[in-house]
N, C-alpha and C positions, 0 to 999 in steps of 0.2 A: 730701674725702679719706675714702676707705672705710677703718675701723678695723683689717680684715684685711690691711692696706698694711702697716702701723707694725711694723716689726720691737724689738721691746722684750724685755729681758735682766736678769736679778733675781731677787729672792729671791721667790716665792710665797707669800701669805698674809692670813688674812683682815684686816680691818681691826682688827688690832692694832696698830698703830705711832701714836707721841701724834703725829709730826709727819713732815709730809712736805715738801723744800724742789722747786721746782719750778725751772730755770733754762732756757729756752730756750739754745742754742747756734750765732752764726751769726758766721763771721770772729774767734772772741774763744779758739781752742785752745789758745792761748799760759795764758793764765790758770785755766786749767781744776783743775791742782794746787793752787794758792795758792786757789782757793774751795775743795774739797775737805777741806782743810785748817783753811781759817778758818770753813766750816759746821760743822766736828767740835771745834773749841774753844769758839763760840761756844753752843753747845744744850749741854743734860745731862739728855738725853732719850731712849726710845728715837727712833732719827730715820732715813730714809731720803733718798737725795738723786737727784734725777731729773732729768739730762741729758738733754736732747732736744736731737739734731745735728739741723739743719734744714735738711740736704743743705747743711751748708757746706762751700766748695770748698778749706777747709783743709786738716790733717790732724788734724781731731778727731775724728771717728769710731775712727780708732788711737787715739786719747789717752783718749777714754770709755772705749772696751774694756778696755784696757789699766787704767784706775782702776777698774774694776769688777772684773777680777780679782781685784784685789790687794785691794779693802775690799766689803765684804757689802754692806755700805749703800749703795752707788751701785749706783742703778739707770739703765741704759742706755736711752736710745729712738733707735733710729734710723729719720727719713722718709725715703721713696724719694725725695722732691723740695722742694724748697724751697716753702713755703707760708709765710711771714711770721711774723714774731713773733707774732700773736693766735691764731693759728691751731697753731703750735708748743706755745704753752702750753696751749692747749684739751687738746691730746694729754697734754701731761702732767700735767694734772688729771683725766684721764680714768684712769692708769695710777698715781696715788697712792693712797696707803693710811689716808694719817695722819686724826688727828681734825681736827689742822688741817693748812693746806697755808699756807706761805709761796712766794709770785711774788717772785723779782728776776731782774737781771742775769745774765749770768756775767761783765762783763768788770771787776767789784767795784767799778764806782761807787757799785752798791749793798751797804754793808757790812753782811756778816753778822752783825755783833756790832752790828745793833741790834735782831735776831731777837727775844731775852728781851723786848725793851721791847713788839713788836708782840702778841707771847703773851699779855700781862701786859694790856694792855689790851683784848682780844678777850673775854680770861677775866673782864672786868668787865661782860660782856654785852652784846656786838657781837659781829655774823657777819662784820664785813667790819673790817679797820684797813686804812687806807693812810698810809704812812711819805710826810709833807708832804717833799717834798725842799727843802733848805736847802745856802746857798751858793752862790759864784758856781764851777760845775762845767762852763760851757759860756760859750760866747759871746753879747755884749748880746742880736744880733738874735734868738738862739734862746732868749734866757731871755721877749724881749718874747713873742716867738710863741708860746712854753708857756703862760705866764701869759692870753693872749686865749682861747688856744684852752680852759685849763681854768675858767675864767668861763663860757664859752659850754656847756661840758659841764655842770657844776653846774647852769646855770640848768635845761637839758634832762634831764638823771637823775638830777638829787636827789644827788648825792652831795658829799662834803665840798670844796671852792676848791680845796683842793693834793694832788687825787690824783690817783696815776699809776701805774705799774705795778710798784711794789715794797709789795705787799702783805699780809696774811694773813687768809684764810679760812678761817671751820671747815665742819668736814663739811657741815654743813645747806646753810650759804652755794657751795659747792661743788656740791650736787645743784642745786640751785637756777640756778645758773648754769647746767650743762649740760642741764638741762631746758627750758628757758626756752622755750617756742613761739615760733617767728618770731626767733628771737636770731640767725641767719647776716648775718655783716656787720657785725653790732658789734662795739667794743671790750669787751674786758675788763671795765674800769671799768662804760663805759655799761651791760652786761647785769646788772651788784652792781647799780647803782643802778635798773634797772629791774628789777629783779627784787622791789625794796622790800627789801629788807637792812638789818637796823640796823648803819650804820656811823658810822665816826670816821676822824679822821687824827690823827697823832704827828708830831712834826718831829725830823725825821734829816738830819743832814748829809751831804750827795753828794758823792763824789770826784772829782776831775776824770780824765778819763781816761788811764791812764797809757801806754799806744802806740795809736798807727792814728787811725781814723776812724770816725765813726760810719757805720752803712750805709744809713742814710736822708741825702739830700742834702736842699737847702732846698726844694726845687720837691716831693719826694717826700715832706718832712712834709708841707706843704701840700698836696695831693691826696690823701693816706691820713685826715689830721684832720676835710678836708670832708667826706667821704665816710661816714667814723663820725657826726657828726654828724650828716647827713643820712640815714645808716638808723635813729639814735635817733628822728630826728623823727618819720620815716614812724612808726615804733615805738610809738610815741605816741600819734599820730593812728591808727591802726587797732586800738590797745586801751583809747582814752579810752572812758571808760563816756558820755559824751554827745558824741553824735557830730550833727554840722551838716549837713541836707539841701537843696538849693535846689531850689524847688519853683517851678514857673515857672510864667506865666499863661495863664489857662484862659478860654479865651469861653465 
């Protein structure tokens, strides 16, 4: 996605702002106030808040607009097209300001009010916190499959057992991400932890979801999870500093 695509709406300005929250937006419009809300109770900081509609076939694109009128701090991004949650928030870490950036939710599984705790612990000398999610917020089979699937992440990019994508980064850990040589295809996570980040995780309690459905089905976790993994590894393998040649027999 070419950056002159992204239609994006806001306030202009250099990097002065301590924190920037970052929410992807896809099927969750309904919720869109009630975070708005509970991001502005929750910080007591300068703060911006970056909606990115990710061509959802809702009516949230109205509903951003419309909260960005009305409060300075919401910042708008609207995509021409759907491109996936990793790639949704790539954009909106592209279009923040802050020194650090918090990743969740919008549809407030992930709760705002444990922002201060993610702050707090970044500012003890980590580029990267991620909020350990706690609680039973989904079903057995998809908590077993979170859990395999983030062992198998860990073991490949160094990053901490319970992370996922409700996180916070600071500035540096942010360029660094979007720098990354060879990073298309990864996850989020995967490209912190290849990127060498010092990070940590925190335990937060997860909500379970309060309407609808999640937009990944079983079959589409599993084929988007192999797939991150599998570009971590390539990832690996083509920037390990010793690399395996087979050299074959010579008469």
């Amino acid at each position: 996605m070419d950056a002159s695509q992204i239609s994006a709406a806001g306030p202009v300005a250099p990097f002065n702002i301590l924190l920037s929250v970052v929410a992807p937006v896809y099927k969750n419009a309904d919720f869109l106030g009630e975070l708005a809300s509970r991001v502005r109770s929750a910080v007591d900081c300068s703060y911006e808040l970056v909606l990115v509609n990710d061509a959802s076939p809702d009516n949230a694109s109205e509903i951003i607009s419309a909260l960005a009128r009305r409060d300075s701090a919401i910042c708008e991004v609207q995509l021409p097209s759907n491109v996936g949650q990793q790639q949704a928030v790539l954009a909106g870490l592209r279009q923040s300001r802050g020194e650090w950036v918090i990743v969740l939710d919008a549809d407030l599984q992930d709760p705002p009010e444990a922002i201060p705790t993610l702050l707090a612990s970044g500012r003890a000398g980590y580029d990267a916190v991620f909020a350990g999610r706690r609680s039973k917020y989904q079903s057995l089979d998809r908590m077993l499959t979170s859990k395999l699937y983030k062992i198998v992440q860990c073991a490949i990019c160094g990053v901490p057992l319970d992370a996922g994508m409700y996180l916070a980064l600071s500035r540096k850990g942010v360029e660094r991400v979007l720098n990354l040589a060879g990073g298309d295809g990864l996850s989020l996570v995967g490209m912190i932890g290849l990127s060498g980040l010092r990070s940590t995780s925190v335990a937060v309690a997860r909500a379970k979801r309060a309407m609808g459905r999640s937009a990944y089905s079983h079959s589409r976790r599993f084929a988007v999870g192999v797939q991150y993994l599998a570009r971590a590894v390539t990832w690996r393998w083509r920037n390990s500093p010793i690399r395996f040649r087979y050299v074959g027999r010579t008469s």
